[in-house]
SEFI-397513 format. One record per residue (C-alpha): residue in three letters; x, y, z. Coordinates in steps of 0.02 Angstrom, whole numbers, plus 50000, padded with zeros to 5 digits. Each point is the difference from the previous one (the first is absolute). Layout:
N
ALAXYZ/...
END
This chain:
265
UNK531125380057222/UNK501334996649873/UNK501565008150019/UNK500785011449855/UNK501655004549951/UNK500195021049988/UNK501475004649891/UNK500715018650003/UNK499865011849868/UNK501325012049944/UNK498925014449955/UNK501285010149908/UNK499994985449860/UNK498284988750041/UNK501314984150038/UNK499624987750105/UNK501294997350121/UNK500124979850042/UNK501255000350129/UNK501445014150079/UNK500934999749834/UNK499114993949853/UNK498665006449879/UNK498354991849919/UNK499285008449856/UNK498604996249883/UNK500135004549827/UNK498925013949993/UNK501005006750152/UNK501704996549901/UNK499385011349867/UNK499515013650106/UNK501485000550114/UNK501055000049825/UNK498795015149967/UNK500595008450163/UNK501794998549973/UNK499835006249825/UNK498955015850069/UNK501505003550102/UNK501214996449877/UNK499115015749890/UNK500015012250149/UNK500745017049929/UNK500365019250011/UNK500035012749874/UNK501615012449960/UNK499675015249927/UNK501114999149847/UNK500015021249989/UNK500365005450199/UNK501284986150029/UNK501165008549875/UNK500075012750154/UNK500444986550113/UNK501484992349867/UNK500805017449977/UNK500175000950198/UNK500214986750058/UNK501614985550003/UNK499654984749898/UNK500254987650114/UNK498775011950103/UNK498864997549837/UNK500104980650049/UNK499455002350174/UNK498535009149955/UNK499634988049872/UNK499694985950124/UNK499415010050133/UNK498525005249913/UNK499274981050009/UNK499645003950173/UNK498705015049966/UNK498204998450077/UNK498615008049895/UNK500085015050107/UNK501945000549958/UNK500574995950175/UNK501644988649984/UNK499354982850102/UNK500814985750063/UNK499684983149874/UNK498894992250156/UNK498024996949996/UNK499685014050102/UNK500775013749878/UNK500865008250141/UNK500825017449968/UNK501794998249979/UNK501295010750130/UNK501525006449936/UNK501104983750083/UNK498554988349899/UNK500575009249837/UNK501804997850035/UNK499744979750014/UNK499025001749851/UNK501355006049886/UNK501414990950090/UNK501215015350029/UNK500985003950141/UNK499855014350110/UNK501025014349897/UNK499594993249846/UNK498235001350056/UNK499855017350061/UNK500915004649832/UNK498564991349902/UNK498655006050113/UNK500715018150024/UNK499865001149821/UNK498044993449982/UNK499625013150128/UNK500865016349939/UNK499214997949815/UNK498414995650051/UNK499894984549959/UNK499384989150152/UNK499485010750140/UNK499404999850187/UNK498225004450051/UNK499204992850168/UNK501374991150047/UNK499774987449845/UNK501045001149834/UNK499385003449830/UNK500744997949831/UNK499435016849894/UNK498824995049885/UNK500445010649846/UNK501294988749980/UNK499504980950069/UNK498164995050037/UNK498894987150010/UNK498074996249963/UNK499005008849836/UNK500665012749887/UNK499375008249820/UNK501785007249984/UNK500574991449839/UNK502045003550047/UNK500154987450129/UNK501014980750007/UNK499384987850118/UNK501384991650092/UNK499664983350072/UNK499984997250145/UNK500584983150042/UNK501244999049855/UNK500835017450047/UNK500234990050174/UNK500824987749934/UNK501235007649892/UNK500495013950137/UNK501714996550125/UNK500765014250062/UNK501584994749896/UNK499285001149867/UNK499035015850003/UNK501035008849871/UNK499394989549877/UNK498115004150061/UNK500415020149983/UNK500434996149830/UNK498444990349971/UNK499035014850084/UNK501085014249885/UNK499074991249880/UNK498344997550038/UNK499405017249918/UNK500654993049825/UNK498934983949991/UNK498594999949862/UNK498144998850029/UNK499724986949892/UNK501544991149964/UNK500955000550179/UNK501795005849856/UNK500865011750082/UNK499985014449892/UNK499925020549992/UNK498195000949984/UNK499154988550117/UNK498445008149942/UNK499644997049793/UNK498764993249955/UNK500614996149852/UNK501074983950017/UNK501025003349833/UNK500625016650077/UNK500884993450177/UNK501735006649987/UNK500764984950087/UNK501405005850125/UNK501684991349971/UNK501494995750110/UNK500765017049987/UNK498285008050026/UNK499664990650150/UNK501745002250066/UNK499755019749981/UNK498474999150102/UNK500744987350153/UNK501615009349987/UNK501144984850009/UNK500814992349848/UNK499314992149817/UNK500984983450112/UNK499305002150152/UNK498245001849908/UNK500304982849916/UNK500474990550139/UNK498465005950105/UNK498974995149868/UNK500634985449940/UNK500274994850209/UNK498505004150082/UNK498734982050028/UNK498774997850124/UNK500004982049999/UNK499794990649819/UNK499495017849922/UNK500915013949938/UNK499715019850087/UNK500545005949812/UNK499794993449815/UNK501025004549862/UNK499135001049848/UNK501014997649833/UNK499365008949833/UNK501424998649876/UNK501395008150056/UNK499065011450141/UNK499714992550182/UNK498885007150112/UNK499134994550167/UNK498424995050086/UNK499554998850189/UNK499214986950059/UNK498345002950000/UNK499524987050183/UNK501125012450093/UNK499685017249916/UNK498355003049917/UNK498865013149923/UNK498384995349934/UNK498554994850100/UNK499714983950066/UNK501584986249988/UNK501024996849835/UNK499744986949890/UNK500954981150058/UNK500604997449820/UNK501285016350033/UNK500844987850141/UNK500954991149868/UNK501025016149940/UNK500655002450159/UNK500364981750035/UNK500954995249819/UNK501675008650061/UNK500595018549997/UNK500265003149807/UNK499004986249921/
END
């Protein structure tokens, strides 16, 4: 009988494994396991862009920043889960290490989810209210899909006043165009009343220079969170579409180079 050589399979991405730390891939393996990746790299929830005007008017901003990455851990039933295989339920110690907070800064944050309503306890597992954060198919037209992975990556818990302004403004970005404007809803392109520095400062409540240098700061990696479009003398801004989107299905590459070219150009 001849003998054969058996190589291990890693059946999460169809590699073979050739020895304890190295990979052998065909091609047609190579482009599937880029395929995988990319599926996880589009995972997403919705925000209602109506209810979580409710959440912004009671809530801290910073707060607003918490939520904002929290809400990448929702199941399809809306149970908050650890980011493991098994999709365990998260406790309340799980979402403490998940937003990085110490303990009174914590119970602050989570105090605050509880009394309005917005995450809640049922059977001992804990559930982000869906009016306001969900995830899985929806006809509602008023919703932005935040995703996942990217929201990941741009959240510390430094830096989550930054992410509460991002989240003040998530009810202001435009079906079609991702501008940040007063009508997120015309149809008519020609009519978007593009929101300026002042309008957008009125909204966040901090200042036209505080706006500015959150706009002009904020980069996950080579790409900008914010684009400043120049018409003349009138700016206004886009969000990046990879991060925040509306439509259905994923945007368009060729949108990647606005928010690469440098905040401005």
């Amino acid at each position: 009988m001849s003998s054969r050589t058996i190589a291990p399979i890693d059946l999460d991405t169809g590699e073979l494994i050739s020895d304890g730390s190295a990979y052998v891939r065909t091609r047609a393996q190579d482009a599937g396991y880029i395929r995988h990746l990319d599926g996880r790299s589009h995972d997403f929830t919705f925000t209602d862009m109506d209810n979580i005007k409710r959440v912004i008017s009671a809530i801290d901003e910073k707060h607003c920043g918490y939520l904002l990455y929290l809400q990448c851990f929702i199941s399809y039933d809306g149970v908050l889960t650890r980011p493991t295989h098994d999709k365990e339920p998260m406790n309340k110690r799980d979402i403490q290490d998940a937003v990085g907070l110490q303990k009174t800064a914590f119970y602050e944050f989570f105090g605050s989810m509880i009394t309005n309503g917005i995450i809640f306890e049922k059977d001992g597992k804990f559930y982000v209210n869906d009016a306001y954060h969900f995830k899985g198919n929806t006809s509602n037209t008023s919703t932005i899909k935040s995703f996942t992975t990217k929201v990941r990556e741009l959240y510390s818990a430094r830096n989550a006043k930054k992410l509460g302004f991002i989240y003040k403004l998530l009810p202001y970005i435009h079906f079609e165009t991702n501008t940040v404007c007063a009508n997120p809803s015309e149809s008519d392109i020609g009519k978007i009343t593009q929101l300026s520095k002042k309008d957008i400062a009125d909204i966040t409540g901090v200042s036209e220079k505080t706006v500015y240098s959150y706009l002009r700061s904020m980069k996950l990696g080579d790409e900008f969170v914010f684009a400043e479009i120049r018409r003349g003398n009138t700016r206004y801004y886009k969000i990046n579409p990879f991060i925040f989107y509306r439509k259905r299905g994923r945007p368009d590459a060729t949108l990647r180079e606005m928010f690469r070219l440098g905040f401005g150009n």
